[in-house]
C-alpha positions in Angstrom: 123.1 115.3 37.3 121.5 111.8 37.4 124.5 108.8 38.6 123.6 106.8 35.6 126.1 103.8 37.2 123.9 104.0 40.5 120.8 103.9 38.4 121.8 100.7 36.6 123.2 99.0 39.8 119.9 99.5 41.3 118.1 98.6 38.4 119.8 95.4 38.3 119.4 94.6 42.0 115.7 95.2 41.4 115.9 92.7 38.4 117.8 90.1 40.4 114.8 90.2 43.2 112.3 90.1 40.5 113.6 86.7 39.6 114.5 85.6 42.6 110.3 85.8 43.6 109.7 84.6 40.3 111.7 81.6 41.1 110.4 80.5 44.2 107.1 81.6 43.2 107.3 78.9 40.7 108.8 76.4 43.1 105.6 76.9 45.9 103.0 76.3 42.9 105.3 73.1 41.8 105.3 71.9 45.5 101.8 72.7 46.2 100.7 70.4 43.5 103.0 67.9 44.6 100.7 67.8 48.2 98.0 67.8 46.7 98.7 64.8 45.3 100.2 63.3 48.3 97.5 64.5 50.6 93.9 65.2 49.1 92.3 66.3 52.2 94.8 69.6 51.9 93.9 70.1 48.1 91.4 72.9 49.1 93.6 74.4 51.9 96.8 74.4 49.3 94.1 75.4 46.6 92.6 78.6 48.3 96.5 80.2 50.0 98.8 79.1 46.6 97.3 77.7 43.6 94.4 79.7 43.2 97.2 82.8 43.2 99.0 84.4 40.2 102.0 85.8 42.3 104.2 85.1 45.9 102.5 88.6 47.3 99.0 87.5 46.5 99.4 84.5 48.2 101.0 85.8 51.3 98.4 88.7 51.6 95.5 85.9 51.6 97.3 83.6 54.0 98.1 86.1 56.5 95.0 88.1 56.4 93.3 85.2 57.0 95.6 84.3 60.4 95.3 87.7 61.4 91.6 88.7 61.2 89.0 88.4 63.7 85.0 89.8 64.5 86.7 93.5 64.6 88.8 93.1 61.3 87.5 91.1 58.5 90.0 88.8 56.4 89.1 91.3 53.1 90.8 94.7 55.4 93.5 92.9 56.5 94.0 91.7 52.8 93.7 94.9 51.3 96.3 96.8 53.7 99.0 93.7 52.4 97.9 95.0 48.8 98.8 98.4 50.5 101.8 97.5 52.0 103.2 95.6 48.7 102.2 98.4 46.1 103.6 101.3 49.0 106.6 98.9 49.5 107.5 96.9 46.8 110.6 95.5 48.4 108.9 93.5 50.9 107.9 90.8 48.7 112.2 90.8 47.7 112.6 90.0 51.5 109.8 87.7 52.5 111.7 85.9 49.4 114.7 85.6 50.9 113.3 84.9 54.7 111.9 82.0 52.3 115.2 81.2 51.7 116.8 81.3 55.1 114.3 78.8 56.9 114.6 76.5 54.1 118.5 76.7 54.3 118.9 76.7 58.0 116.1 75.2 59.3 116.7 71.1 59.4 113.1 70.1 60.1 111.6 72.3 57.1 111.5 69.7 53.7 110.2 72.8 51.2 109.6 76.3 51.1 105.3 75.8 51.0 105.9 74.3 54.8 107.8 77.7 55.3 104.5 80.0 54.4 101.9 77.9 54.9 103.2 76.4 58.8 106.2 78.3 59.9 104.8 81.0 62.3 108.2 82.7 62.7 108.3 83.4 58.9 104.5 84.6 59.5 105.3 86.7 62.2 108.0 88.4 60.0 106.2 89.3 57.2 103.3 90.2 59.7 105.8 92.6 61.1 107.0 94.3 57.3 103.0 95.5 57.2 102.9 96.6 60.8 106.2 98.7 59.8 104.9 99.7 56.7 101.9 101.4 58.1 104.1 103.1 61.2 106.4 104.6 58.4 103.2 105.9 56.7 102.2 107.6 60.0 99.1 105.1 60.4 100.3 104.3 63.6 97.5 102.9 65.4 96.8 100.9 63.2 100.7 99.8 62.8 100.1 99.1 66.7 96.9 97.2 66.2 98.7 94.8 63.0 101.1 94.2 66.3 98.6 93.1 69.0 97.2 90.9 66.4 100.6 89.5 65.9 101.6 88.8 68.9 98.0 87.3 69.9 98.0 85.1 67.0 101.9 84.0 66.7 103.5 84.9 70.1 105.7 87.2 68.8 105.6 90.9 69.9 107.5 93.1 67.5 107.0 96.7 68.2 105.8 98.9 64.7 109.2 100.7 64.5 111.7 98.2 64.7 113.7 97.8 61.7 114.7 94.4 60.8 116.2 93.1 56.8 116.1 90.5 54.9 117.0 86.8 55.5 116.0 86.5 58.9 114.8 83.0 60.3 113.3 83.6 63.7 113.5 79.8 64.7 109.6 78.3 67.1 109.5 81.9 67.8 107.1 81.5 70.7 108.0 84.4 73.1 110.3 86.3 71.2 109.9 90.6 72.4 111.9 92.9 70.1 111.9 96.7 71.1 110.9 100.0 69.5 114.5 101.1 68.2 116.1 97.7 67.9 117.3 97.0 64.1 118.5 94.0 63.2 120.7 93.8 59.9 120.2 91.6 57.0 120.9 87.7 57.5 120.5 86.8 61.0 118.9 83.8 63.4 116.9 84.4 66.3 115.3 81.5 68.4 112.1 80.8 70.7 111.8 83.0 74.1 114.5 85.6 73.1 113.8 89.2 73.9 115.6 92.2 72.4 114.6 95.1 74.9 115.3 98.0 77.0 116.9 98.5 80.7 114.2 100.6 81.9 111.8 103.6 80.6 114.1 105.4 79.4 113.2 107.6 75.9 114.7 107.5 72.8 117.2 105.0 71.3 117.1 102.2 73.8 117.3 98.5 72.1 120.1 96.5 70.8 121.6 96.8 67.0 121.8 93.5 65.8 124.5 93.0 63.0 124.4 90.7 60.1 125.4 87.1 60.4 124.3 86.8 64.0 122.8 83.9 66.4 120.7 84.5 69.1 120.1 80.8 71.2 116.9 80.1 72.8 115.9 82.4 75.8 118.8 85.0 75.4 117.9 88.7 76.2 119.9 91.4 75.2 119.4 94.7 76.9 120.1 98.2 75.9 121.2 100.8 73.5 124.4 98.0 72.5 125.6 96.5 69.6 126.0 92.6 68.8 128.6 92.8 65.9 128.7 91.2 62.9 128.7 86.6 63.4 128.5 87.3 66.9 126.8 84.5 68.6 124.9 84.4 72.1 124.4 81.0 73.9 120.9 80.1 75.2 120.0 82.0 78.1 122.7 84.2 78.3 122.1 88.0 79.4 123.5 90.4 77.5 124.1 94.1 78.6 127.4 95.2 77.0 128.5 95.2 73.1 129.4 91.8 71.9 132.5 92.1 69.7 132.4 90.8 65.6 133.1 87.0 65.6 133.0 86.5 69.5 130.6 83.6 71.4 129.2 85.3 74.9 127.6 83.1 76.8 126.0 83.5 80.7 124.7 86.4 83.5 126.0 88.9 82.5 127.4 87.7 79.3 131.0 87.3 79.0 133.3 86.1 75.9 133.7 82.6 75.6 135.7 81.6 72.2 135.2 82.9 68.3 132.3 81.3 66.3 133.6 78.2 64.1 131.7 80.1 60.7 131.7 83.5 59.9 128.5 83.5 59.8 126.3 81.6 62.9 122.9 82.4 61.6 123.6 80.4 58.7 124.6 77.2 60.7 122.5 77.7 63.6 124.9 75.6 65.2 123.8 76.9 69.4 126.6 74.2 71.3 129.1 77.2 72.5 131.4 74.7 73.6 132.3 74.2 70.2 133.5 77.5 70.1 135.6 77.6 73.5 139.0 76.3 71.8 138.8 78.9 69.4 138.9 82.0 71.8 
């Protein structure tokens, strides 16, 4: 017997992504005319990756297959496994949407959310990484693994096929961030530049951390293991992490130990990194 309730809540989640794109759809095309305006030497650039697109997908396919091709891929095969990825995997537009969202929310130095697709390579990298685990979950796996090497070639970020990561995630310069195989990171969360999420050894199976929602990673942190960071954990810059991290709880140093309690329930969404902040509150 069908859940005719469960039906309708999905339904209606489905509709409230729907508009949600359509929404900031509408805002790039308003903001890409604005720069045009304000900067004709971009008109053609803005031109060819927004306005001469009738939908968010579109224009992310074309923006990103042209970053990712080279002599062995052309721009039109990369383009067409984005059209793969967005028809097999309709849900991905819903989160590049709201990792639209996020940087624009949390990052300080991003003014609109056309700077967020057309210069933000952590937001690149991401949506990079949603075709790269498209195609793994599809068993096209080598070429899941090439969509990585190109990734990581082209934005410095090396995000293995597998890895599972959700929606409204900001991962901030993102130069030299390494996330593992069987690392999943929840819905919501903040990673800097030069963080790695990885492994203790070679070792099979599930190895890599489980990164709950609301987190922030600082700059240069590495968390190592089969461990969980819980939910609005925060780790300070640098800090090496080898244990669990409890909900709500600031670690900080090698090996990581607790320092205080997070001054929001949710650290991604501040991105506030000064752990001494958070030392009163332990």
């Amino acid at each position: 017997m069908v859940n005719t309730f469960a039906v309708d809540i999905i339904s209606a989640f489905d509709w409230g992504n729907n508009i949600m794109s359509s929404q900031i759809w509408q805002r790039l095309r308003s903001e890409a005319e604005s720069v045009i305006q304000r900067e004709p030497l971009l008109a053609s650039y803005v031109y060819a990756c927004v306005l001469n697109h009738n939908s968010l997908e579109s224009a992310l396919g074309f923006i990103l297959a042209n970053k990712l091709s080279d002599d062995v891929m052309p721009a039109i095969s990369v383009g067409e496994l984005f059209e793969f990825a967005f028809v097999t995997s309709p849900e991905l537009i819903h989160d590049a949407a709201s990792d639209i969202l996020a940087v624009h929310e949390r990052d300080a130095a991003t003014r609109s959310y056309l700077q967020a697709i057309l210069f933000l390579k952590g937001f690149q990298a991401i949506q990079v990484h949603r075709l790269a685990h498209c195609l793994w979950q599809n068993d096209r796996k080598e070429l899941a693994l090439f969509i990585q090497s190109r990734n990581s070639q082209v934005f410095g970020v090396d995000i293995h096929p597998a890895c599972r990561i959700g929606r409204g995630i900001m991962l901030d310069h993102a130069t030299g961030i390494v996330i593992g195989e069987t690392t999943v990171i929840d819905d919501n969360v903040s990673i800097l530049q030069q963080v790695t999420l990885g492994g203790t050894g070679n070792e099979q199976g599930d190895r890599h951390p489980k990164i709950k929602s609301g987190v922030l990673i600082a700059a240069g942190a590495t968390v190592l293991g089969n461990i969980t960071v819980g939910e609005g954990a925060k780790i300070g810059a640098g800090s090496v992490v080898l244990a669990d991290v409890a909900p709500h709880t600031t670690v900080v140093g090698i090996p990581a130990t607790e320092s205080g309690k997070p001054n929001s329930e949710a650290p991604a969404e501040t991105m506030q990194q000064n752990f001494l902040a958070d030392s009163d509150n332990g």
